[in-house]
C-alpha positions, -999 to 999 in steps of 0.1 A, spaced: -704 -812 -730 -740 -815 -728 -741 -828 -693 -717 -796 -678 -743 -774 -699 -769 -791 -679 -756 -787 -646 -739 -750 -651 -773 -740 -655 -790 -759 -629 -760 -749 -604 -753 -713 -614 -791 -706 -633 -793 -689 -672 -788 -652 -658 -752 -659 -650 -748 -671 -687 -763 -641 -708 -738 -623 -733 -726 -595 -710 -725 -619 -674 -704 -639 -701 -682 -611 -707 -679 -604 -672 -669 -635 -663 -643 -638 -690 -629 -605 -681 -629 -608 -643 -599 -627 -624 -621 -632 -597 -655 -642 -610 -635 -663 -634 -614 -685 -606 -644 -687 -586 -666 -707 -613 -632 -722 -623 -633 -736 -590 -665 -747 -587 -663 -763 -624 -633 -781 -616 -643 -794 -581 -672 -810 -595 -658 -823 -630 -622 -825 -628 -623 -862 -619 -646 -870 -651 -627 -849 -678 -594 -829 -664 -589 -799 -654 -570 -789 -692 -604 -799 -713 -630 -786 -689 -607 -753 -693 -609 -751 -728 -645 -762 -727 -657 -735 -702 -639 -707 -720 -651 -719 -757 -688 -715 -737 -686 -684 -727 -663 -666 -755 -691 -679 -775 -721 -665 -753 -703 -632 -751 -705 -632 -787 -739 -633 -789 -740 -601 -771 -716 -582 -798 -735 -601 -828 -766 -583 -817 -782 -619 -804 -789 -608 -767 -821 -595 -771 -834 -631 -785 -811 -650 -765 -824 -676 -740 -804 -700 -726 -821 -734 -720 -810 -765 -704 -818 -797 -690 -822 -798 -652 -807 -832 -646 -784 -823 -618 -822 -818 -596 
C-alpha cells in the first residue's frame, strides 16, 4: 500500500489528496473513474482491480475525514518519490 501511496503522490502531487480534493473525488463520477483508470492501468496487474478498489476508496474516505475532524489545517501529505 505504501508503494501506490508513493506513486499517487508522485503521479497526481499532494494537492489532489487534501481533505476536500478527497471529498471531491469521492463524490464526483467523473473525477472518480478518471483516477480509477489511471490507478488501475498502472496497478491492476500487481494487485487486481477489486483490492486496489477498496484500497483507493479506504484512502481517500479516510483523507476526507481529516477534513470533517478539523485535521486540514495541519494536514500535509508526504510521500516517497520512488516512481522519479
Amino acid at each position: 500500500a505504501v508503494r501506490l501511496v508513493d506513486w499517487l503522490v508522485a503521479t497526481e502531487g499532494c494537492d489532489n489528496f487534501r481533505p476536500a480534493a478527497a471529498s471531491s473525488l469521492l463524490n464526483s463520477e467523473g473525477l472518480w473513474l478518471s483516477l480509477r483508470r489511471r490507478v488501475l492501468k498502472a496497478w491492476e496487474g500487481i494487485w487486481g482491480s477489486e483490492p486496489l478498489e477498496r484500497l483507493l476508496t479506504a484512502l481517500l474516505r479516510r483523507l476526507e475525514r481529516l477534513g470533517e475532524e478539523g485535521g486540514q489545517q495541519n494536514t500535509k501529505l508526504a510521500g516517497v518519490r520512488s516512481a522519479k
